[in-house]
N, C-alpha and C positions, 0 to 999 in steps of 0.2 A: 791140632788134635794130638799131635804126640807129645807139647809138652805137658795137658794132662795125662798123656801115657805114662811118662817118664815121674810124673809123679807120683802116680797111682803104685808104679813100679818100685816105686822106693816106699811106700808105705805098705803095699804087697809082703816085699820082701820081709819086715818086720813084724807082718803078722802071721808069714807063714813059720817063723821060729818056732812057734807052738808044737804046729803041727807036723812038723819035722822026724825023721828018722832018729836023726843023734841029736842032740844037746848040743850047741853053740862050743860049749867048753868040750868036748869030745872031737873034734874036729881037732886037725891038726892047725900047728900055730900058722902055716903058709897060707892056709885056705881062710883063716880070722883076718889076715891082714888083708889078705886078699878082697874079704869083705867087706871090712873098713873102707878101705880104698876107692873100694867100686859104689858105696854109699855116697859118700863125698863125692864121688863125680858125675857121679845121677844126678845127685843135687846141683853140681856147677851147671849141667847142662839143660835142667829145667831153669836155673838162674839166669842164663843165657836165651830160651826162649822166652820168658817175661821179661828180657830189657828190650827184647825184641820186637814185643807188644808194645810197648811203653815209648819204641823211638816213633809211633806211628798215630796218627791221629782217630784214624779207626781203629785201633790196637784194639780198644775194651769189647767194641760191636763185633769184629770179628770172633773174641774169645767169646762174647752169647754168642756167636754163632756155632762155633766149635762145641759148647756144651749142647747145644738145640740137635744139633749133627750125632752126639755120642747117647742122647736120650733115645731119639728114632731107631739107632742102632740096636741100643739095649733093650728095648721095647721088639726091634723085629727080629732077636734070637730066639723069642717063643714064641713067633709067630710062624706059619704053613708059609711057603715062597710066594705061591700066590696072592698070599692075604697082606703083602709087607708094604709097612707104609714108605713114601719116596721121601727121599733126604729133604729138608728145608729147603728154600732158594740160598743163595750166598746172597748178600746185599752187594750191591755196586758196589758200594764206596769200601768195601775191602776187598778189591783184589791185588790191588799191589801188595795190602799185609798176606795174601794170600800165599802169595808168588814169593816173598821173602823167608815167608814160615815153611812152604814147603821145600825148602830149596836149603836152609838150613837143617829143617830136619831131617833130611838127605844126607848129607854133611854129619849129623849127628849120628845115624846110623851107624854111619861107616865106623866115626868114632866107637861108639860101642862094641862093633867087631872087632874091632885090632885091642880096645882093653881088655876085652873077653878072653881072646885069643893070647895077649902079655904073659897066662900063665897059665896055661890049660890044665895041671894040672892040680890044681889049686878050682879052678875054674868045675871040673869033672866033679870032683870030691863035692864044692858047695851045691850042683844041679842033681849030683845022684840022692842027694840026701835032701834035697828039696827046698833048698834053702836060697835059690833063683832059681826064676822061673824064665824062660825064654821067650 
């Protein structure tokens, strides 16, 4: 599931330039590179959870499973508590891709807080202006 996060995240981020406070080019140059940067490594670490799919032979099954899991979700944020439909089953035969995906992207997290944090000030400037979203 995260590494559609993490994609979604990066395509997120380049659609909310539009709707942004300042202009890209109005931003100071620490906060561009800063965003360069952290594009490129959203990218490595989605790269990283599809080699991750890929070393597994339920790789693909898992990932419909992961979208089947992100649809119910989507589906039960307009839905009342009561009325919210239950997550799919996971299939057997991915739970060791399970167990490797969550456990990397764990790992990955972490990753992303210490990039985040590399330059907080840079970091401020791109979230106050809306141009990452947390």
């Amino acid at each position: 599931m995260r590494h559609f996060l993490l994609l979604s995240l990066a395509i997120s981020t380049l659609a909310v330039f539009a709707a942004a406070g300042k202009k890209l080019e109005d931003l100071s140059p620490a906060a561009r590179e800063f965003l360069k940067k952290r594009e490129n490594f959203m990218a490595s670490l989605a790269a990283e959870l599809q080699q991750l799919l890929n070393r597994y032979p339920a790789g693909k099954e898992y990932a419909e499973y992961i979208k089947q899991v992100e649809a119910v979700n989507d589906k039960n944020k307009s839905l009342p508590i009561r009325s919210r439909l239950p997550p799919p089953r996971r299939p057997e035969s991915t739970i060791e891709v399970d167990r490797a995906y969550r456990k990397l992207g764990g790992e990955q997290k972490t990753k992303i807080d210490n990039f985040n944090g590399s330059n907080p000030t840079a970091f401020n400037e791109l979230f106050d202006n809306g141009f990452i979203q947390k």
